[in-house]
KOLLUM-486798 format. One line per 3 residues: their letters; for each residue x, y, z of N, C-alpha, C, O. Coordinates in steps of 0.2 Angstrom, whole numbers, plus 5000, padded with zeros to 4 digits. Example, Ala and Ser with C-alpha at 12.3 -4.5 7.8 and 13.67 -1.06 7.14 Angstrom:
2
as> 5066:4972:5039:5062:4978:5039:5066:4984:5039:5071:4983:5042  5064:4989:5035:5068:4995:5036:5064:5000:5039:5067:5006:5040 $
// end
This chain:
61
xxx> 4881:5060:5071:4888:5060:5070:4890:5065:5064:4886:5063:5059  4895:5069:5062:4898:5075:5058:4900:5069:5055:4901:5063:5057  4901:5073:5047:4904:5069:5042:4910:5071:5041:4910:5074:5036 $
xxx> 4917:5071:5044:4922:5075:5042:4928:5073:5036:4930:5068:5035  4929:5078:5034:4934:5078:5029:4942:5077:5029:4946:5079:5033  4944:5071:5024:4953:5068:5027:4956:5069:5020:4954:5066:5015 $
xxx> 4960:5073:5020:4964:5073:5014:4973:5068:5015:4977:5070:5020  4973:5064:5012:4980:5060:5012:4982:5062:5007:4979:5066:5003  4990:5058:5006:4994:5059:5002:4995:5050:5002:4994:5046:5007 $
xxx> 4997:5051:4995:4995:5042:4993:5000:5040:4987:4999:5044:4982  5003:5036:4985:5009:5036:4978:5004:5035:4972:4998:5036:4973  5004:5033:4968:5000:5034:4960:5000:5025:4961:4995:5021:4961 $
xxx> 5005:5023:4962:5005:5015:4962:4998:5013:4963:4994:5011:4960  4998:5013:4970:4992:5010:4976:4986:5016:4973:4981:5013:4971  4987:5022:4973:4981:5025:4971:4976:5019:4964:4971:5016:4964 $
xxx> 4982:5019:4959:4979:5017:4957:4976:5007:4956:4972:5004:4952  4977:5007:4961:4978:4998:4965:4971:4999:4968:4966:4995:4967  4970:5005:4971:4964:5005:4974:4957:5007:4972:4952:5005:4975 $
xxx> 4959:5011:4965:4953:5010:4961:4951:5005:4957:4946:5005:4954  4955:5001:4957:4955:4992:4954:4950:4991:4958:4944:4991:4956  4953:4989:4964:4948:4984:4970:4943:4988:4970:4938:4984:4968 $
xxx> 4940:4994:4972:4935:4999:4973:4931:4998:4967:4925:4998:4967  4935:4997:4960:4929:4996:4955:4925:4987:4955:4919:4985:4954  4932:4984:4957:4929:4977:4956:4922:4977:4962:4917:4974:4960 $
xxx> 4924:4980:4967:4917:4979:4973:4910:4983:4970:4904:4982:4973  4912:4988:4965:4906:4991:4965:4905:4998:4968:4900:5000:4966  4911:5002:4972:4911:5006:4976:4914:5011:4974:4915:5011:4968 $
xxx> 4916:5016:4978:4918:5023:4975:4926:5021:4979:4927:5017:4983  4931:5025:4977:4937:5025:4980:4935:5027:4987:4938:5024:4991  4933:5030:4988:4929:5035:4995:4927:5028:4999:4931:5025:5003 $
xxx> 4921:5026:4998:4919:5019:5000:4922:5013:5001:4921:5010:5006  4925:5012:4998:4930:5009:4999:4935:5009:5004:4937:5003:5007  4938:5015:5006:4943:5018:5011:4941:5017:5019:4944:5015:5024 $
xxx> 4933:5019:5018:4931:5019:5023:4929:5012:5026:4930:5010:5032  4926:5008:5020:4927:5001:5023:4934:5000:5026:4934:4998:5032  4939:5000:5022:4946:4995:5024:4946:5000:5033:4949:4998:5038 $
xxx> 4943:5006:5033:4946:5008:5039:4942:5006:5044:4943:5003:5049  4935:5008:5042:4930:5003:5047:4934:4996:5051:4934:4996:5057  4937:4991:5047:4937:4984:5046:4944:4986:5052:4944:4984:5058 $
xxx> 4947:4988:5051:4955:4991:5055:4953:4991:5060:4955:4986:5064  4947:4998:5061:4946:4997:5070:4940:4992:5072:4937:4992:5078  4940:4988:5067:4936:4982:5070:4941:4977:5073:4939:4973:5077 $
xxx> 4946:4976:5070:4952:4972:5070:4955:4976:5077:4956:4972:5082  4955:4982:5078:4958:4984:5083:4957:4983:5091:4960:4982:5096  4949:4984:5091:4947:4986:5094:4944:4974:5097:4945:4972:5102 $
xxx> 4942:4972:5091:4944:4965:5095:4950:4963:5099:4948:4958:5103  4956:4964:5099:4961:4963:5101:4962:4967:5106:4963:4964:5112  4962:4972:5105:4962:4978:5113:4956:4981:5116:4956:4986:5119 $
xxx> 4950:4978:5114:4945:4983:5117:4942:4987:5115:4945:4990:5110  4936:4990:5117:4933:4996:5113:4938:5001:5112:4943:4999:5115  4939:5007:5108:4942:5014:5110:4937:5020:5111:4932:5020:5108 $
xxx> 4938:5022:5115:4933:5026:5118:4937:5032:5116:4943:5032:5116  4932:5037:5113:4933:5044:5109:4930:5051:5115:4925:5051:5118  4934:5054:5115:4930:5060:5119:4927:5064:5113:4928:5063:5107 $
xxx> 4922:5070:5118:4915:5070:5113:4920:5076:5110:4926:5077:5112  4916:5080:5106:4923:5086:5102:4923:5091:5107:4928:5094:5108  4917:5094:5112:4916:5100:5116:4925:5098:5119:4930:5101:5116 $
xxx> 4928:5093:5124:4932:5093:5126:4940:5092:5125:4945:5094:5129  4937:5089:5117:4945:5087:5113:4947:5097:5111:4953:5097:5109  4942:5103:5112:4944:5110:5111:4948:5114:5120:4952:5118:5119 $
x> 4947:5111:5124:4949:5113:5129:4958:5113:5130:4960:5115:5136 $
// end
C-alpha cells in the first residue's frame, strides 16, 4: 500500500487543540490524524458495511 500525502486547511484554534491531545497520547500530530481517521471508517464501515476501493490502474481511466 503507497503512503500518500494530504495537505488540509485547518483554523489555528483546533490546530492547536490537536497538538494538546497528540501530545497528551504520545503521538505526533500526523499519528494522531490518522488514528481519528482510521476510527471514522471503522465507525463507518460498522454501520454501512465494508467500502470497497477500486485499485488505482482504474481510478486513471
Amino acid at each position: 500500500m503507497a503512503v500518500k500525502s494530504l495537505s488540509i486547511r485547518i483554523d489555528e484554534e483546533m490546530l492547536d487543540k490537536l497538538h494538546v491531545i497528540s501530545d497528551y497520547e504520545e503521538r505526533s500530530a500526523n499519528s494522531q490524524i490518522i488514528i481519528l481517521i482510521r476510527n471514522c471508517i471503522e465507525e463507518y464501515e460498522a454501520k454501512h458495511g465494508t467500502i470497497t476501493v477500486k485499485d488505482n490502474d482504474s481510478k486513471k481511466s
